[in-house]
C-alpha positions in Angstrom: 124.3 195.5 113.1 121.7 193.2 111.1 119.3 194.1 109.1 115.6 193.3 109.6 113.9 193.0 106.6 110.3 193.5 107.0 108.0 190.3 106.0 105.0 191.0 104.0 101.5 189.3 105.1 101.3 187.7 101.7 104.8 186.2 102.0 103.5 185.2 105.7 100.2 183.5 105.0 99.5 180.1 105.2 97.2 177.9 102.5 94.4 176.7 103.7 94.2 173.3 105.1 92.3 170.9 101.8 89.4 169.4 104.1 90.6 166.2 102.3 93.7 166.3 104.2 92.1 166.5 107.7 90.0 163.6 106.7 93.0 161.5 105.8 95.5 162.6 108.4 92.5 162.8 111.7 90.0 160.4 110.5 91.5 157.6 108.0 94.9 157.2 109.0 94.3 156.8 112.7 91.3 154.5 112.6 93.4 152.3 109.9 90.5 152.9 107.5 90.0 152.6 103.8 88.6 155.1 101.5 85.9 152.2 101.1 85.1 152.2 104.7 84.4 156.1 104.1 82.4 155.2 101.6 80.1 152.8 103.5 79.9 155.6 106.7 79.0 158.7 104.8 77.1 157.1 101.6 79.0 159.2 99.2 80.1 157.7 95.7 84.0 156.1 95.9 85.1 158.2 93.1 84.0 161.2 95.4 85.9 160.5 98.1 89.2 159.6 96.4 89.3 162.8 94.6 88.6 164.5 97.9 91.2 162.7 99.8 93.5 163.6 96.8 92.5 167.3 97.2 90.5 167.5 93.9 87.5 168.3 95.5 86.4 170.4 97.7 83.1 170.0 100.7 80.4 170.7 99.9 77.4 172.2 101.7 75.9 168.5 101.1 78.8 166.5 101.8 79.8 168.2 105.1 77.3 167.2 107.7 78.2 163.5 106.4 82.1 164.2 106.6 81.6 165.7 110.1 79.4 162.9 111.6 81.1 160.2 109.6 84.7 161.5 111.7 83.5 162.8 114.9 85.2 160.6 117.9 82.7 161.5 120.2 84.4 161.5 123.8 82.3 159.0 126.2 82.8 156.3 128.8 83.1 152.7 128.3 79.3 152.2 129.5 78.5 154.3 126.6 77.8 157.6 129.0 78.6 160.8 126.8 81.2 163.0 128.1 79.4 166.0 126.9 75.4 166.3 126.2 75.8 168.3 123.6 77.3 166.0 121.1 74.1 163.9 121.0 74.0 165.2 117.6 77.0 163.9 116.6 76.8 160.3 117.0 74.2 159.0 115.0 71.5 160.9 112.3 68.7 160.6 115.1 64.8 160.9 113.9 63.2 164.1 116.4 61.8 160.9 119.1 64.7 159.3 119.2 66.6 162.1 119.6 64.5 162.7 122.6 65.0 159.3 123.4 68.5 158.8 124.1 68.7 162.3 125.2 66.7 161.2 128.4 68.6 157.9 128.7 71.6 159.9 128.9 70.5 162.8 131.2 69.4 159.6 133.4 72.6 158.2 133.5 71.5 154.8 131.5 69.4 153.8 134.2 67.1 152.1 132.7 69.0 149.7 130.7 67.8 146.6 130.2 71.1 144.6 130.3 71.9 145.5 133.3 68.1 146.0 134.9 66.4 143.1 133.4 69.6 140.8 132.0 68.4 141.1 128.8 70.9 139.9 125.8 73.1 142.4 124.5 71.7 142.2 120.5 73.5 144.0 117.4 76.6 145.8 117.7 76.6 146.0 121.6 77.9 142.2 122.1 81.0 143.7 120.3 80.9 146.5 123.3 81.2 144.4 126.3 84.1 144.8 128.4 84.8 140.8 128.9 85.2 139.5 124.9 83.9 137.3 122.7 85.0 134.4 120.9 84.0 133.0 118.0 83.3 128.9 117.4 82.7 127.8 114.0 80.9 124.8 113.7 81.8 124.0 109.9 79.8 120.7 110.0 76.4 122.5 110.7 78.0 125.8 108.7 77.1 127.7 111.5 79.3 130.1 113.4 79.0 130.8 117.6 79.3 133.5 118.8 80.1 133.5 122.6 79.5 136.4 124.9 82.0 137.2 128.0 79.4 139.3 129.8 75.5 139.5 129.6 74.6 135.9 131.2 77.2 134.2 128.6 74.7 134.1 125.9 75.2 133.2 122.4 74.7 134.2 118.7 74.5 132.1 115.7 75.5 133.2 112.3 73.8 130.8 109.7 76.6 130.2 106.5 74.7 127.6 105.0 73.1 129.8 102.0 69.8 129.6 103.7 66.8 131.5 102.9 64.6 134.2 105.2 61.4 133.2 105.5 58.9 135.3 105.0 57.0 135.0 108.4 60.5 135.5 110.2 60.1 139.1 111.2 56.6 137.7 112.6 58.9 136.7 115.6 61.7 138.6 116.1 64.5 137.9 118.7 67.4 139.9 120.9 70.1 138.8 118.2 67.9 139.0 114.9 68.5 136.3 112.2 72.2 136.7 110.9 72.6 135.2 107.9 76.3 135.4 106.3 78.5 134.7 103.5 82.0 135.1 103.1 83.8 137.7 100.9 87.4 136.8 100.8 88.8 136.8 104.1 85.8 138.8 105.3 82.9 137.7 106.9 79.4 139.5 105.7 76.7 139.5 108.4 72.9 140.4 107.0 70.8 140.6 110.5 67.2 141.6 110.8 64.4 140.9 112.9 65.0 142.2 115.8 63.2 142.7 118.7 62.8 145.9 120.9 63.3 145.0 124.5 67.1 145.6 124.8 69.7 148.5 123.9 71.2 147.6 120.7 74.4 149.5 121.7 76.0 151.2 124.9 74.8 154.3 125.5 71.4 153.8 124.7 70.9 154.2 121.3 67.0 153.6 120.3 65.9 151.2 117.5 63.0 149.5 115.9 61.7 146.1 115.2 63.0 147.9 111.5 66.6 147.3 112.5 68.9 146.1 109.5 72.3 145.3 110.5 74.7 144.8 107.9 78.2 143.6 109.4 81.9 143.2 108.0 84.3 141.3 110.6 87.7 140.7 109.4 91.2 139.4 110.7 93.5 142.3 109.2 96.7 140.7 111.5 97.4 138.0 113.9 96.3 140.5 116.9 93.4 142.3 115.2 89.6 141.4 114.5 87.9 144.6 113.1 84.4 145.0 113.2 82.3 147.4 110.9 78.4 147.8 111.0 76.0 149.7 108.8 72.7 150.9 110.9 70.1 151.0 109.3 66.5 151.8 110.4 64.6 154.1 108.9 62.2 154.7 111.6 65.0 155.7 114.0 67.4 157.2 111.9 67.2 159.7 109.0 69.6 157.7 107.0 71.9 154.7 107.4 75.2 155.1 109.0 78.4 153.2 109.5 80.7 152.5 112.5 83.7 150.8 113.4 86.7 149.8 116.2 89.1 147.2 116.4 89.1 144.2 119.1 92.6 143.0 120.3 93.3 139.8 120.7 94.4 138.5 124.3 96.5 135.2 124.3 96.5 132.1 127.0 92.5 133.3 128.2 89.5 132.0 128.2 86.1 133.8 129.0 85.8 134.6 132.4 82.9 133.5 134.7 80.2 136.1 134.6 76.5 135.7 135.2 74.1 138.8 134.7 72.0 137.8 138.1 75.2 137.8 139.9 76.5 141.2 139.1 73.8 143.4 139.2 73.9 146.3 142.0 
């Protein structure tokens, strides 16, 4: 007969998970992120993070709100239609109104819309949203970049490279794709966008802004395949603090943009 030797609940118990871990294994590693990238989304010093994705800190009270918000894949449909209503909270740091705001374009389904209502020109992050691509045109004569929109009514943006200054009675008139001016950093392209207007939905899903809307953009090439686009939000009048967001785009091979015409498609 075999002996059963009886286990004892210390020799049982498992060490806690380091929180550092489950943002490196759930939030860094799939996403293909860099501990820089964390940096930018959650504002928190780059020594700080390193030591806590080497498990030589610990969360604190402080930090964890930004860690949570910073890694939350917040389940929704491509039109930007959350799956649940009750992780408003967790997309963006929302002022009270604008909270309220997007709460009720959600509860209504993103009816009101502007895009798709008024054809208005998918500004900021959104063009980057759009289920029919983008393409990018660099006119290197006039150091100017286009970018060219798939859906909307084919619209473009131009990024100025040319070291231009703003002017000062810019945000005086603002427009749907602000005034991007750019510079690159290596292999990286580094958008600076304000003055924007506020007659369209900067993103889907209906996230509110103001004519206080600061983009600041990072769009890179990491592989053949790959463009990946990051975005720090900032507008202090909607949001309680900046924050940070970013996907990758997939490059599709032998295609052009497809014919598509806002007046066309609307229901």
């Amino acid at each position: 007969m075999t002996a059963i030797h009886p286990v004892s609940i210390a020799q049982m118990k498992r060490s806690p998970t380091h929180p550092g871990e489950i943002l490196l294994e759930e939030f860094i590693k799939p996403k293909n992120l860099t501990q820089m990238d964390v940096t930018r989304a959650t504002g928190m010093a780059t020594n700080r993070v390193n030591e806590l994705v080497n498990r030589k800190r610990g969360i604190t009270p402080e930090t964890a709100p930004l860690v949570v918000q910073a890694g939350a894949n917040v389940p929704m449909d491509g039109d930007g239609l959350l799956r649940n209503i009750a992780d408003i909270d967790k997309v963006a740091p929302l002022q009270p109104w604008a909270r309220s705001l997007y709460e009720f374009r959600q509860r209504n389904f993103l009816k009101d819309d502007p895009l798709f209502r008024f054809c208005m020109p998918p500004g900021g992050p959104r063009q980057f949203q759009l289920p029919y691509g983008i393409q990018f045109v660099e006119d290197r004569e006039n150091q100017r970049i286009f970018v060219l929109i798939g859906s909307g009514n084919h619209n473009w943006r131009l990024i100025y490279t040319d070291g231009r200054a703003r002017k000062e009675d810019d945000k005086d008139f603002p427009i749907y794709y602000g005034r991007p001016l750019a510079r690159w950093e290596g292999d990286t392209l580094l958008v600076d966008t304000r003055d924007f207007n506020e007659r369209f939905w900067f993103t889907n899903g209906g996230l509110p802004h103001t004519d206080q809307l600061h983009l600041t953009e990072r769009i890179s090439r990491p592989d053949f395949n790959t463009l990946k686009y990051e975005v720090t939000i900032d507008d202090p009048a909607t949001y309680t603090k900046p924050w940070f967001s970013s996907w990758n785009l997939q490059w599709v091979a032998g295609e052009e943009l497809p014919p598509y015409y806002c007046q066309d498609n609307r229901p």
